[in-house]
Structures are given as structure tokens and as C-alpha cells.
N, C-alpha and C positions, 0 to 999 in steps of 0.2 A: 500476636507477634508484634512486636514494638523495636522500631529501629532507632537510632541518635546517632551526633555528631558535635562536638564541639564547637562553640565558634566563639570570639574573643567581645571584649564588651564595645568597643569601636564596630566590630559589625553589629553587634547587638542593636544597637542606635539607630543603625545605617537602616537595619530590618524595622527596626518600627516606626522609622520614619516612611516606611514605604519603597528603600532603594532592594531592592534583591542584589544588585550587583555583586555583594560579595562572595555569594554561594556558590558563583565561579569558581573563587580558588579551592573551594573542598572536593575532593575527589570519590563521592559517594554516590549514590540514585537519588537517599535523599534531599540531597541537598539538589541536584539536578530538577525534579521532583516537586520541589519549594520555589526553586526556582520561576520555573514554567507556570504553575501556580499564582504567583503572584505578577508574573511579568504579562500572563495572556489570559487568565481567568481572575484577573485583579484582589486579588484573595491578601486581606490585611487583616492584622491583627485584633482580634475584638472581645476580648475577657481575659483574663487571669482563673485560674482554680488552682486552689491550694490548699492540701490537707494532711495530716499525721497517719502515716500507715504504719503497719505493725504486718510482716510478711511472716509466712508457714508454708513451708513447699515438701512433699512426699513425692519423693521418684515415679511410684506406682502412678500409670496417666498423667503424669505431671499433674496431681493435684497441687491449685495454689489457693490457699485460703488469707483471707487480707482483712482486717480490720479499720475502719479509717474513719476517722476523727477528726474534728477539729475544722467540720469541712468550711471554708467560704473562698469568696472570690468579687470581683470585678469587671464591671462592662464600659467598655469607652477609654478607661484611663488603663493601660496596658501593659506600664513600666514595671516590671518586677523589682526596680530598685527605686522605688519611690513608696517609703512606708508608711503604715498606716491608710491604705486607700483599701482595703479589702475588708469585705461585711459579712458576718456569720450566715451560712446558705440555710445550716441544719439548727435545731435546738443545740445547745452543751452536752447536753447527756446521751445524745442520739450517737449509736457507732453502727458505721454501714460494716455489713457483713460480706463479702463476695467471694464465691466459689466456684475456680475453673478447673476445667480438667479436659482431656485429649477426645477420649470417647464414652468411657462411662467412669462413673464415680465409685469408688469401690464401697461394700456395704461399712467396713468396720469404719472408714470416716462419716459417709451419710449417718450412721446410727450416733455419733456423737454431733451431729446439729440440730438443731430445735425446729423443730417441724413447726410449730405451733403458733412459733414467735411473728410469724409474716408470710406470707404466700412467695414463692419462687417467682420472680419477676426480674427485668434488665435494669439497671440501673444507667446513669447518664449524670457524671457530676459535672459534665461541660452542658447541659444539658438544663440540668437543675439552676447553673449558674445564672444561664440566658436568661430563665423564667423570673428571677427576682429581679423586681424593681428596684433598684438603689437611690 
């Protein structure tokens, strides 16, 4: 489950320079949330990840299957509007495959993925990011 809010490029600034102050004027949990976070558990910003999805969603269990590409990212320098500072995480030809669903996965889609290709394991592309050296 994934929540969001908008916020403008002046708080954008504000936020990665370290100010939270803005988060006050959104009227969310998350932003409450971010807030606190950063005001009392000192929580600032520390990578980028960025990559090309390609989404498939089936009612049944809410299966969602994702395809993602193109994956890399950055540590330290944070600005999403500062181009060219992000490094390939994955090979080019590597596509993560990812597959969620509520409680069980029904057979006719499990029978259409590739057992074979990789062993069913968690994936972490904030995760993957941290691990490379830049």
C-alpha cells in the first residue's frame, strides 16, 4: 500500500535542504508522518532510484505484475532535478520481474511465469541502490 501528496518545487528545496517546515501546510498523515520523521528522528534524504515500469493489474487478488527497467540511482547528491548524476544499478538487458497479489496467486497466471528463470525472492531497488559504490 503506497500513499502520496503533492508538494511544489520551492518546498521541494526546502525538503532537501533539510527544512520539513513545509509539510505543515499538507493536510495528510503522510506528510504529518515526514514531518516527525525528519524533525525528531533526523531522517534526510539519501539516494535517488529511478527506473521504467511497464504495469499488468488482474482484479482477481489484485494481482500486479511489473516489469522494470532501466534501473539506477544515486547516493549523497539527491536532487531529482539535477541531470545526469544517476548510474546504471542493473546490466541494460536485465528487466526485474515483480509479482504481488492479496493472498494467493491464482494458477492460470502462476502457470504463465517462468519458474525456472530465478528462484522467488524480495527484491529492494532502494536497497540495490545503497549497495553500489558510485
Amino acid at each position: 500500500w503506497k500513499t502520496a501528496f503533492r508538494i511544489s518545487r520551492t518546498e521541494y528545496d526546502a525538503l532537501l535542504s533539510g527544512d520539513p517546515a513545509p509539510l505543515l501546510s499538507h493536510d495528510c498523515d503522510l506528510a504529518r508522518e515526514l514531518y516527525c520523521d525528519m524533525r525528531v528522528s533526523g531522517y534526510r534524504f539519501r539516494s535517488i532510484v529511478a527506473y521504467d515500469r511497464e504495469v499488468y493489474v488482474h482484479p482477481i487478488e489484485r494481482v500486479r505484475i511489473t516489469f522494470d527497467t532501466n534501473l539506477r540511482g544515486a547516493v549523497g547528491r539527491c536532487d531529482l532535478f539535477s541531470p545526469g548524476h544517476l548510474f546504471p544499478i542493473l546490466a541494460p538487458d536485465v528487466i526485474l520481474l515483480e509479482v504481488k497479489y492479496r493472498h494467493f496467486l491464482p494458477d492460470f497466471i502462476a502457470d504463465l511465469l517462468p519458474r525456472d528463470a530465478m528462484p522467488a525472492t524480495a527484491n529492494c531497488k532502494y536497497a540495490r541502490a545503497r549497495a553500489i559504490d558510485f
